[in-house]
N, C-alpha and C positions, 0 to 999 in steps of 0.2 A: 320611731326608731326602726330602724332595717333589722326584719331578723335575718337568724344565720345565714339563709339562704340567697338571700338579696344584697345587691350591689351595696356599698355606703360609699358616700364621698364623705375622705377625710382631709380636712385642711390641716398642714401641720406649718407651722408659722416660723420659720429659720429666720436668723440672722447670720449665722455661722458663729455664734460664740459655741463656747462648750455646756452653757445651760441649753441653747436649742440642742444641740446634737444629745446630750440625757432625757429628752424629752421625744427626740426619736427612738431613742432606744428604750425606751421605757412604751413605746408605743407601738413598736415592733416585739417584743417580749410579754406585753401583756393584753394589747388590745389586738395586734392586727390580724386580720382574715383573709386569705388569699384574693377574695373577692372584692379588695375592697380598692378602688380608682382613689390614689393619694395623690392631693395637690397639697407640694412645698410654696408659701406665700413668703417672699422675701419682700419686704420693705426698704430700700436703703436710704441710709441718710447720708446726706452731700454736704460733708464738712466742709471742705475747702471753697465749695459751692456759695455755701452760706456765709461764710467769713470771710471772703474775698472782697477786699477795697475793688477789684476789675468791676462787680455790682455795680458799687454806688456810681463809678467815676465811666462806666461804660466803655471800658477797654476794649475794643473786640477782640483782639488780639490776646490778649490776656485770659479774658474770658475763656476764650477758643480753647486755649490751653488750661486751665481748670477745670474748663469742661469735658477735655480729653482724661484728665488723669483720673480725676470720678469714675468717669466713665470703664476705663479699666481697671479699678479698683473695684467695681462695682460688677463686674465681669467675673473676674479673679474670686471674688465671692461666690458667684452664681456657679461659677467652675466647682468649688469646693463644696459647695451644696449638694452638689449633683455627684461629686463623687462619693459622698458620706451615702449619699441615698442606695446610689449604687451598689457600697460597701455591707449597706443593711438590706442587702436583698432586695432592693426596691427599685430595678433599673426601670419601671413602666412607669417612675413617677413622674408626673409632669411639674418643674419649676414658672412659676408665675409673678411676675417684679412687679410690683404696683408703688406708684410714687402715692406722698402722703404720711399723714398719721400712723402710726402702727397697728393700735385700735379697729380704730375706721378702716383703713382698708382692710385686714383681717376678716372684718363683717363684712364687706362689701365683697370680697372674696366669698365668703362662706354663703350668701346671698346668691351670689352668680353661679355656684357651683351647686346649688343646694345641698350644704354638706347636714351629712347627719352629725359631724364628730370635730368639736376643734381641739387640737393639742399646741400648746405653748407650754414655753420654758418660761422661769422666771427673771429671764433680761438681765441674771447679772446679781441681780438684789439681795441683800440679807432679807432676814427677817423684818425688822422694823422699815427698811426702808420699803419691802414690801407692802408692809400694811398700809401706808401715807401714800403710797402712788396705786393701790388698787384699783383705781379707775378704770388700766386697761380692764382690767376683767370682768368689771361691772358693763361696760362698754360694749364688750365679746357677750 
C-alpha cells in the first residue's frame, strides 16, 4: 500500500446509480488524498442491445438503431459520471468504459491500472440480496 506521500491509483467503480455516487462520497470524505490518480470504471449494460429480436433475425437496420440509442444512453451516463466527479472535487478524474462483466472488468481495470484502492457501491442491493450475490466481491 502507498503511503502518505505516494501517488495511489484508486479505481472507483460507477454505474451512475445513487449507491455508486455514496461510495464516492464516502471516498472522498474519508479515504481520499490529493495525490491520489482516480480512475471512475463504468461498465454499461446494453439492455435494448441484448433483448432485441434486430440480434437474432440480423436486421441491420434495426440493429443500427439500437445500437444508436445504447450508445447514447451509454454516453448520457458517462456525462453524469463525470459531472458527479467533477461535483466531488475530482475534475482530474479519468472515466474508463469497459464492456463486460462488472466484476471482471473492475479487476481487469484495477490490473491495468495498478490501483492500490478499489471502491464500489452495493449495485442497488439490500441486505440479503447482498449476501447471495457476493461474488462480485469475492471476484474484486
Amino acid at each position: 500500500m502507498a503511503t502518505t506521500g505516494e501517488k495511489r491509483n484508486v479505481i472507483l467503480a460507477m454505474d451512475g446509480s445513487e449507491h455508486s455516487n455514496f461510495a464516492l462520497e464516502f471516498y472522498k470524505r474519508n479515504i481520499y488524498h490529493p495525490r491520489d490518480k482516480v480512475i471512475a470504471v463504468h461498465v454499461p449494460e446494453y439492455h435494448k442491445l441484448q433483448n432485441s429480436p434486430s440480434v437474432i433475425t440480423a436486421d441491420a437496420d434495426n440493429l443500427s438503431e439500437v445500437f444508436k440509442e445504447e450508445s447514447g444512453r451509454i454516453q448520457k451516463n458517462v456525462d453524469t459520471i463525470k459531472k458527479r466527479l467533477d461535483d466531488a472535487g475530482l475534475p482530474d478524474a479519468e472515466v474508463k468504459i469497459i464492456a463486460g462483466k462488472p466484476g471482471e472488468a473492475i479487476v481487469h481495470a484495477s490490473q491495468e491500472e495498478q490501483a492500490h484502492l478499489i471502491v464500489t457501491g452495493t449495485r442497488g442491493l439490500g441486505t440479503i440480496r447482498r449476501t447471495l450475490v457476493a461474488i462480485l466481491f469475492f471476484i474484486i
